[in-house]
N, C-alpha and C positions, 0 to 999 in steps of 0.2 A: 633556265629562265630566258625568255626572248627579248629583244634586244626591246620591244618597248614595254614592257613589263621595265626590265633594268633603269630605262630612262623615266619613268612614273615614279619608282623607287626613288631615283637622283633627286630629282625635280622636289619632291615631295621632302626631302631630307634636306634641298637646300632651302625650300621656302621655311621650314620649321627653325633651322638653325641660323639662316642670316637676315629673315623677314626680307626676302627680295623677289620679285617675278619668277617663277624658276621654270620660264622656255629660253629654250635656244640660246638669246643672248642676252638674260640674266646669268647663264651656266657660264659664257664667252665671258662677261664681264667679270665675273668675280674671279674666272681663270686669269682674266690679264692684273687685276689690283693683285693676286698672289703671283705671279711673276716678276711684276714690280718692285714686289715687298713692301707693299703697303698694307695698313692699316683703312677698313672703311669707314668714309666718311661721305662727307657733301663734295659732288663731283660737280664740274659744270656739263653741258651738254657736249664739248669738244673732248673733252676729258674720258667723257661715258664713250663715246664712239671710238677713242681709241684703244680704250683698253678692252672694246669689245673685238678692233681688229686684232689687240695683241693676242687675247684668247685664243682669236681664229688661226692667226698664223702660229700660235705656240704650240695648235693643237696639229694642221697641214707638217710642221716641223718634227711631229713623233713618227708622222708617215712618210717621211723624206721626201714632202712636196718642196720644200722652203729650208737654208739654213739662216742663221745670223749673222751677218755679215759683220757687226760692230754695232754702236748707237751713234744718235746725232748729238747733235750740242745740247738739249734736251732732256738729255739718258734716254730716250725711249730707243729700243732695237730696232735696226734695222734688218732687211730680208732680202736673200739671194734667193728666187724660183729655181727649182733645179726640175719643178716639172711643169705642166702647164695646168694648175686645178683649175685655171679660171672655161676652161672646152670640157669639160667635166658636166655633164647635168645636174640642173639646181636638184633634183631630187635625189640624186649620189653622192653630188656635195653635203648635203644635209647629214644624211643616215652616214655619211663619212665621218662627219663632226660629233653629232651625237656617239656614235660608237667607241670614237677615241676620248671625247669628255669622260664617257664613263670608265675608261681605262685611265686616265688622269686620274678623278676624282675617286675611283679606289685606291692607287698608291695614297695618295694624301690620305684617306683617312685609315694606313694601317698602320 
């Protein structure tokens, strides 16, 4: 199956099963609220945006872009770059992210 076949699938299984947006960062967010170990609920808009970058960094951290350095006062994780994603083209950042979601999001659901 090609990689956006697999992400249509994703998408399509998260809309069904959490009634949420399921591009890019609906996928991001719901990875960062399960990182968290939360429970969804009503986010504020500060809220949404981080747990979209924890997604992002949770997902750059399976590809050994990023480790975890600790959290702040917060609990939210903090991040050590061990590479530079951000010189990265947006279009390889992207198909980076989607490829490892879907490598996340098949562990979770076996």
């Amino acid at each position: 199956m090609t990689i956006d076949k697999k992400w249509k699938t994703l998408c399509d299984r998260i809309k069904t099963e959490f009634n949420i947006d399921a591009d890019l960062n609906g996928v991001l967010f719901l990875i960062g609220i399960r990182e968290m170990g939360w429970m969804p609920r009503k986010f504020t808009k500060e809220e949404k945006q981080d747990l979209i970058d924890l997604g992002t960094f949770s997902l750059f951290e399976m590809k050994g872009y990023c480790t975890r350095s600790g959290n702040d006062r917060e609990g939210w994780p903090m991040w050590e770059i061990q590479s530079d994603v951000n010189a990265m083209p947006a279009e390889e950042k992207m198909e980076l992210l989607k490829t490892t979601a879907i490598e996340y999001m098949d562990d979770v659901w076996q």
